[in-house]
C-alpha positions as CSV (number, residue, x, y, z in Angstrom):
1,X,42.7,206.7,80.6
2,X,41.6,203.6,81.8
3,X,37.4,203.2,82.0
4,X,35.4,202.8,85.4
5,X,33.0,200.0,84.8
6,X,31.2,201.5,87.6
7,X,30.1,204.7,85.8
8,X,27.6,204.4,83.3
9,X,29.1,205.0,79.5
10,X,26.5,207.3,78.8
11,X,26.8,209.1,81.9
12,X,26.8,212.9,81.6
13,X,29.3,215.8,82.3
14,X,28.7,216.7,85.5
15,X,28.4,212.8,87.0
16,X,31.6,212.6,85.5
17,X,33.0,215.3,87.1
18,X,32.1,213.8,90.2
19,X,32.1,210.3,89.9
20,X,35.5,209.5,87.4
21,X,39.2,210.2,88.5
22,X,38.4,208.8,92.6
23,X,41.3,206.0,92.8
24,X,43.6,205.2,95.3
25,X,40.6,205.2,97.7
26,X,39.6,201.4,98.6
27,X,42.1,200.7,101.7
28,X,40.2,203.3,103.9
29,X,36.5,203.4,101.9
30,X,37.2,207.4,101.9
31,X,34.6,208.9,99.4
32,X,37.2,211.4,98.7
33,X,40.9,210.5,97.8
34,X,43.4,211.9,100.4
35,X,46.2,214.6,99.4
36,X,49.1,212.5,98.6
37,X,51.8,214.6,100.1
38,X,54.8,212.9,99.5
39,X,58.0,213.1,97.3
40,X,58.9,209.5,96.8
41,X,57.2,206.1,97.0
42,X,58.5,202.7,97.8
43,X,59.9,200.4,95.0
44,X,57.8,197.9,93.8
45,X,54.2,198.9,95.0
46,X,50.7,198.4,93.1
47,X,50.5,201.8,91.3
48,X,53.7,201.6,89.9
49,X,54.6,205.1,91.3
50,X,58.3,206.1,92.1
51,X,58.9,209.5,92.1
52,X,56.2,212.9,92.5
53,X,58.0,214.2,89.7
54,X,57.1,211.9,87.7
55,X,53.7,210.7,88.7
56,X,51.1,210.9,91.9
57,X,47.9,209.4,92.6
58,X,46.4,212.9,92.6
59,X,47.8,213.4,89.1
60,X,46.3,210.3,87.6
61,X,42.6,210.8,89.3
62,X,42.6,214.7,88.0
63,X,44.1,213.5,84.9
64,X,41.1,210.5,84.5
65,X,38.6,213.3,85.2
66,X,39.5,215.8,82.8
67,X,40.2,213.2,79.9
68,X,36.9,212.6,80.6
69,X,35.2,215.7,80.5
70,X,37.7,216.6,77.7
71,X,36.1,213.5,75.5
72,X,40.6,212.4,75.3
73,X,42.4,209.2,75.4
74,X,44.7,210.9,77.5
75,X,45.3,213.9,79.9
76,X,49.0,215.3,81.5
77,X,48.3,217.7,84.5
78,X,51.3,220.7,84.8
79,X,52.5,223.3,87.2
80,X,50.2,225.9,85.5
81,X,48.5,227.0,82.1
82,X,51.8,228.7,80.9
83,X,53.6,225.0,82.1
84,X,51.4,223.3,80.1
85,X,52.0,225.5,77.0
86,X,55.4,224.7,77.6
87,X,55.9,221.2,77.6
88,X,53.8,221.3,73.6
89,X,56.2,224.1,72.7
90,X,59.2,222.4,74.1
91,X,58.3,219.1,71.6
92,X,59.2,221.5,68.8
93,X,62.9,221.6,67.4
94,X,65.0,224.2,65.5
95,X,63.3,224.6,62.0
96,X,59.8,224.1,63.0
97,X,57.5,226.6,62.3
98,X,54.2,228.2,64.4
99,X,51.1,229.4,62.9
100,X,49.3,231.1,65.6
101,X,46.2,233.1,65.7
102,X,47.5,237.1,65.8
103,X,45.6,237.8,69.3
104,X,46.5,235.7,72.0
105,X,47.3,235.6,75.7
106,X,50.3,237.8,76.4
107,X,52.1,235.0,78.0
108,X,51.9,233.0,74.9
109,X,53.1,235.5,72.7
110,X,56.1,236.3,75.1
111,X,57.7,233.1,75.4
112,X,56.7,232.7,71.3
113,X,59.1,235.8,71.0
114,X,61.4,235.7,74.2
115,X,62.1,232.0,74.2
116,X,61.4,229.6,71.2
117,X,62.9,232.3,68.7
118,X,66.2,232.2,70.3
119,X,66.2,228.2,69.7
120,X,65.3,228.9,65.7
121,X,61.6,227.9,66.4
122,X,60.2,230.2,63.6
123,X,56.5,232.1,64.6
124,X,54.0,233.8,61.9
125,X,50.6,235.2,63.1
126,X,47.3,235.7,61.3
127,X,44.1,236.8,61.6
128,X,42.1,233.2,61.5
129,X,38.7,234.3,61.7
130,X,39.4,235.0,58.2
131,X,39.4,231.7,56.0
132,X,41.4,233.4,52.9
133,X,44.2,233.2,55.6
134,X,44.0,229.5,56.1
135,X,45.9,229.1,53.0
136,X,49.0,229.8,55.1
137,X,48.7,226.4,56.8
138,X,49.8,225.3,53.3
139,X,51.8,227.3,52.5
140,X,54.4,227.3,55.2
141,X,53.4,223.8,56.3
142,X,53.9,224.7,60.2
143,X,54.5,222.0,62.3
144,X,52.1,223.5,64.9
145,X,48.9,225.8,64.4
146,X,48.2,227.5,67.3
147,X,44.6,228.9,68.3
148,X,42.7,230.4,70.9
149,X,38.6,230.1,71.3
150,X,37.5,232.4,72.5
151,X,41.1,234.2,72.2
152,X,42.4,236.4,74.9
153,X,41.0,239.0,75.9
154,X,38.7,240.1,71.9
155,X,36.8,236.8,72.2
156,X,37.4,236.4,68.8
157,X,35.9,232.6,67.9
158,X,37.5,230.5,65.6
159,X,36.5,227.7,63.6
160,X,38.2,225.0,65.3
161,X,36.7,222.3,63.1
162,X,37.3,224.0,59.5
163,X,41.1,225.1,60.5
164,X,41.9,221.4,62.1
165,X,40.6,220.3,58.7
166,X,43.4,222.2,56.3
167,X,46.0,221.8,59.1
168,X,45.4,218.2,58.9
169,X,45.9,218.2,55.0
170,X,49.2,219.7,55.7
171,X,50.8,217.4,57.8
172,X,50.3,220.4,61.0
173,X,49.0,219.6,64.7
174,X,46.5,221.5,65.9
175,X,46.6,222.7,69.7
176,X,43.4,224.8,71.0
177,X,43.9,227.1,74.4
178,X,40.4,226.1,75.8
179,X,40.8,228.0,78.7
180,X,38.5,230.9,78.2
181,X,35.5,228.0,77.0
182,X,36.1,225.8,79.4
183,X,35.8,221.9,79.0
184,X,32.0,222.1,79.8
185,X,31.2,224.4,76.9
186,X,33.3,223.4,74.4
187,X,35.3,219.9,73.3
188,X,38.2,220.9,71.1
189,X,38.7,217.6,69.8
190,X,35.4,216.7,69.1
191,X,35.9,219.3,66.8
192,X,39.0,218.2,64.6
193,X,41.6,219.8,67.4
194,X,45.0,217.4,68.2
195,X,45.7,218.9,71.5
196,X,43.3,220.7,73.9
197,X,45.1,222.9,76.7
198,X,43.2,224.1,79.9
199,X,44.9,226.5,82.3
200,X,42.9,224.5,85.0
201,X,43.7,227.6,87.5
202,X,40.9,228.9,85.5
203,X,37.0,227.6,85.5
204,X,37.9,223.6,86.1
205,X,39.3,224.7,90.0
206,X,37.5,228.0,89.9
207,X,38.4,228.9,93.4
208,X,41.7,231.1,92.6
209,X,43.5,228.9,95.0
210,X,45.6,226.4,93.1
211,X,47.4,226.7,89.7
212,X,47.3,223.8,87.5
213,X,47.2,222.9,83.6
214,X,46.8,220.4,81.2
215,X,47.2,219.2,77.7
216,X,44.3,216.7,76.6
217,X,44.3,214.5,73.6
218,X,43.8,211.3,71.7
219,X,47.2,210.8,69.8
220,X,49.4,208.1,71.8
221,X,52.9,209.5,70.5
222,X,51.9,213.0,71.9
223,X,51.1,212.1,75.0
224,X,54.1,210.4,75.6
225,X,55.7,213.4,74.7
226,X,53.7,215.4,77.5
227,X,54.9,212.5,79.6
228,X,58.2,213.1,79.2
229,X,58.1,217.2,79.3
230,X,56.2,216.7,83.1
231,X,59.3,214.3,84.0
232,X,62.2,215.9,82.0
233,X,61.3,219.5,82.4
234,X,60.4,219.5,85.7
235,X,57.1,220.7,84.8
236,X,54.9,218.8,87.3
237,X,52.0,220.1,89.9
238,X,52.2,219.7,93.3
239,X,49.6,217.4,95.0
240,X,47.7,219.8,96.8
241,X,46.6,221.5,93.7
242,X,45.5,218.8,92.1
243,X,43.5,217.6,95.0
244,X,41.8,221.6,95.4
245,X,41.4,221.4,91.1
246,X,40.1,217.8,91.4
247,X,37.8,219.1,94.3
248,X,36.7,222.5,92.2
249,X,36.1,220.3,89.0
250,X,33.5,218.3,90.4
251,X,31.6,221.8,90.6
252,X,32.4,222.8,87.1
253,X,28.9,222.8,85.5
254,X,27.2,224.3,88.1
255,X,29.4,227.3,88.6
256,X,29.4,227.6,84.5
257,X,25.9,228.0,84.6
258,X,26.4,231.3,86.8
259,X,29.2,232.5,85.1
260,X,27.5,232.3,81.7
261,X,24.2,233.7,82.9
262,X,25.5,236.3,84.7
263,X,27.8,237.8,81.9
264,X,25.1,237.1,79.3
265,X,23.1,239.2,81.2
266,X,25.5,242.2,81.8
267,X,26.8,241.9,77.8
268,X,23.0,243.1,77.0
269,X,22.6,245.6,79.7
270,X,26.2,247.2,78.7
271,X,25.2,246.9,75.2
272,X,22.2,248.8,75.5
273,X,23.1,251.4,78.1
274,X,24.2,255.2,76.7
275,X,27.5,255.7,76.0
276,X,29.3,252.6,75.9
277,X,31.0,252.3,72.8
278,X,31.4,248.6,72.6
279,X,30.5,245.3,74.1
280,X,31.8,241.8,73.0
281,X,30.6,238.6,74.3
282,X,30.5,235.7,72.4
283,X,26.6,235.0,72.5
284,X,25.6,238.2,71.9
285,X,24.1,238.9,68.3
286,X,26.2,241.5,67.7
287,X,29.6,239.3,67.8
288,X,31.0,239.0,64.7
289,X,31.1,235.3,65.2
290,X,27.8,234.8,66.9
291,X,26.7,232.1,64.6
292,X,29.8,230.1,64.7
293,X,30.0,230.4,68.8
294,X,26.5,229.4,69.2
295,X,27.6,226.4,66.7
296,X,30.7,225.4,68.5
297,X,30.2,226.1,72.4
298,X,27.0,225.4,74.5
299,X,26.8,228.4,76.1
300,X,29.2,231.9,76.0
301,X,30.7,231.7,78.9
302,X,32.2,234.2,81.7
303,X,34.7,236.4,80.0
304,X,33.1,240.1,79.0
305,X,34.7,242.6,77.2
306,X,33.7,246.6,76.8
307,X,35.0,249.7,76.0
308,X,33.6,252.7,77.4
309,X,35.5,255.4,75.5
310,X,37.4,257.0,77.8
311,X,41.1,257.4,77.8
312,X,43.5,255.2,79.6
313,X,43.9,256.8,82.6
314,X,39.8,257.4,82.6
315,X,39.5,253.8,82.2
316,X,41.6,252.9,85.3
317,X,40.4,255.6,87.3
318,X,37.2,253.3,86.7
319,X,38.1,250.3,87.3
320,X,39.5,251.1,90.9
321,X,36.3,252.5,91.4
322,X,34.6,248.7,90.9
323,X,33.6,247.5,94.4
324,X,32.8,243.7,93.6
325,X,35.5,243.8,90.6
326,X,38.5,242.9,92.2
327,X,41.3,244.3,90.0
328,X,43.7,241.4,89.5
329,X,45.1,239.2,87.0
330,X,43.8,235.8,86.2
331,X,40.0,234.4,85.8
332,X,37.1,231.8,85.8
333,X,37.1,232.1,89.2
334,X,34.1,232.4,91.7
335,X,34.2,236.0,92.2
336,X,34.5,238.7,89.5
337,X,37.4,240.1,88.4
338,X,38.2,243.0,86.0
339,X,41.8,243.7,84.0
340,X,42.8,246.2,81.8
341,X,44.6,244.5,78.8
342,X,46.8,247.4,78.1
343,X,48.5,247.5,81.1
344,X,48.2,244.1,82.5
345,X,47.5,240.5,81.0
346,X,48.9,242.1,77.7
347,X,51.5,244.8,79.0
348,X,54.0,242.2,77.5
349,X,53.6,242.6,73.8
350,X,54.5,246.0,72.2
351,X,52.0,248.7,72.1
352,X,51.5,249.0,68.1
353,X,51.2,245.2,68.0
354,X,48.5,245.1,70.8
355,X,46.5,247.7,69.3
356,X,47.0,246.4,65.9
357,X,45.3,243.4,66.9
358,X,42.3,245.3,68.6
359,X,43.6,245.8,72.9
360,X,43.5,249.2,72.9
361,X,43.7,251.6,75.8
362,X,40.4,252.1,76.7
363,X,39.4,248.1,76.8
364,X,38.4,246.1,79.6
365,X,38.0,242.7,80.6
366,X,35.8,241.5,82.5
367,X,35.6,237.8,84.3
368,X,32.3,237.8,85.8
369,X,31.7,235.5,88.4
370,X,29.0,233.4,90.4
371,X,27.8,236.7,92.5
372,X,24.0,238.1,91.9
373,X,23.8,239.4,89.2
374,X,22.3,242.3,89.9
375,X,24.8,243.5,92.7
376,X,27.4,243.0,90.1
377,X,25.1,245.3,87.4
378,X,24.8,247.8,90.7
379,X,28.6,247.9,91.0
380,X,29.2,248.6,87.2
381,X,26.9,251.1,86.8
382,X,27.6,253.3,90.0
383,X,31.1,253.3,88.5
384,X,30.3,254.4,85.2
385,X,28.7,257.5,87.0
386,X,31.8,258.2,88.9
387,X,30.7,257.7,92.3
């Protein structure tokens, strides 16, 4: 992405968010770029545009902001997350093999099954928390590792760095779903990573009003091959959502703030309350991974997990009785939302390999939003007392 000599190099995330990706401005002086609502362009003009399938001025300012805040070369802007999971998966070929973390998003783990298996894309899953399993990357010399961190929904955290490292060694790229981190709190390829992937429906619009994604990186040959999926594939956003994800990602840090103070703050009031039986949350002590989050992400963002021991229909009798916890799919946005794994973002992978990888019945996911904090404690706790 091309530099703005306007903004200072050393200028920091959140003057980036605002200031970089603001083109296509200068014939009117509007401080904000117009939607570009249009399917085809004339031949011939300045930006070199010809068709909204294959390129819009609102793609290229979102995609100049979030290669910014991303620390990429490069950023491709899709029709969604799963879009943008897509068009890497899609530059596989018969005969290639997937190394994937064993707990990830449902949707990912359905079209690894439902889709790339019928095209002889072979998958393996294991548990890379553990590093005695990272001899696999040589062993089956993959052509893709695939990771989650924090995964979805155990907030497991993986060492990005040390896993890029032995990838690397074996001729495998490394793609990082940074979705649940979000590009303030985390930089995947700072960290070693070849391809960072946002579901910018999530915290970079955080408004639940537009679906987006993107794939971010620094390696020329792969982001001509994103290039080509958006075109080829018909895998493209529509205008209006990236103007609404360019508009929510100029409030990125401040909403983060919230979100990770907020479900900081009910991880350690869960955790110490009677009768829960588990909390996870990334900056929590008690996380397994505590010292390698605190490491690798700035702060633990908004995603909460807990288990409160009751049975599955106990657990959605529960949840419906969450006021402020809107019971839906989806996350990172400015109000709070709470899922049950089993039965929703997950339903799509087979009971004994859900629970074998930890979503069990009685789990549930929190996305804690940019509410006060103690109306949203309020909420939780009058429901655990069945009122």
């Amino acid at each position: 992405m091309k530099e703005d000599p306007t903004i200072p190099a050393d200028a920091r995330f959140e003057t980036r968010a605002i200031h970089v990706g603001q083109d296509y401005r200068s014939e009117t002086g509007a401080v904000i770029p117009p939607i570009y609502m249009t399917s085809t362009f004339e031949s011939g003009n300045p930006g070199s545009f010809d068709y909204t399938r294959s390129g819009n001025p609102n793609f290229r300012n979102l995609q100049t902001t979030l290669a910014s805040l991303e620390n990429a070369k490069h950023s491709t802007v899709f029709a969604s997350g799963l879009s943008a999971i897509s068009a890497i998966l899609f530059s596989l070929k018969t005969g290639d093999t997937i190394l994937s973390e064993q707990q990830i998003y449902g949707c990912t783990y359905r079209i690894f099954e439902k889709v790339l298996k019928r095209f002889g894309v072979k998958i393996k899953y294991a548990n890379l928390t553990n590093p005695e399993n990272y001899d696999l990357i040589a062993r089956l010399k993959p052509a893709l590792v695939w990771l989650e961190s924090p995964t979805n929904p155990l907030l497991k955290i993986l060492d990005i760095k040390a896993i890029s490292e032995a990838a690397h060694k074996a001729g495998a790229v490394v793609a990082v779903d940074n979705t649940f981190a979000s590009s303030l709190l985390q930089q995947p390829l700072d960290l070693g990573a070849d391809l960072s992937l946002l579901s910018t429906t999530k915290y970079t619009n955080g408004h639940s009003d537009a679906l987006g994604g993107a794939v971010c990186t620094n390696l020329d040959e792969w982001q001509e091959k994103m290039i080509f999926a958006q075109k080829a594939i018909g895998l493209q956003p529509s205008p209006f959502d990236t103007w609404l994800t360019s508009r929510g990602a100029k409030t990125e840090a401040v909403r983060m703030e919230r979100h990770c103070s907020n479900a900081l703050e009910l991880a350690q009031r869960l955790e110490g309350r009677k009768g829960v039986k588990s909390v996870k949350y990334p900056f929590l002590k008690s996380h397994p991974q505590y010292k390698l989050a605190k490491k690798q992400m700035s702060a633990g963002g908004g995603m909460l997990l807990a288990d409160f021991g009751l049975s599955y229909a106990d657990t959605l009798a529960f949840i419906r009785r969450l006021r402020l916890f809107t019971q839906a799919e989806s996350l990172g946005g400015i109000e709070s939302l709470v899922a049950h794994p089993a039965s929703m973002t997950h339903a799509s992978i087979p009971k004994d390999a859900r629970e074998a990888a930890g979503v069990t019945d009685g789990l549930v996911r929190f996305s804690v939003g940019i509410e006060h904090v103690e109306d949203l404690w309020k909420d939780i706790d009058r429901a655990l007392k069945g009122k």
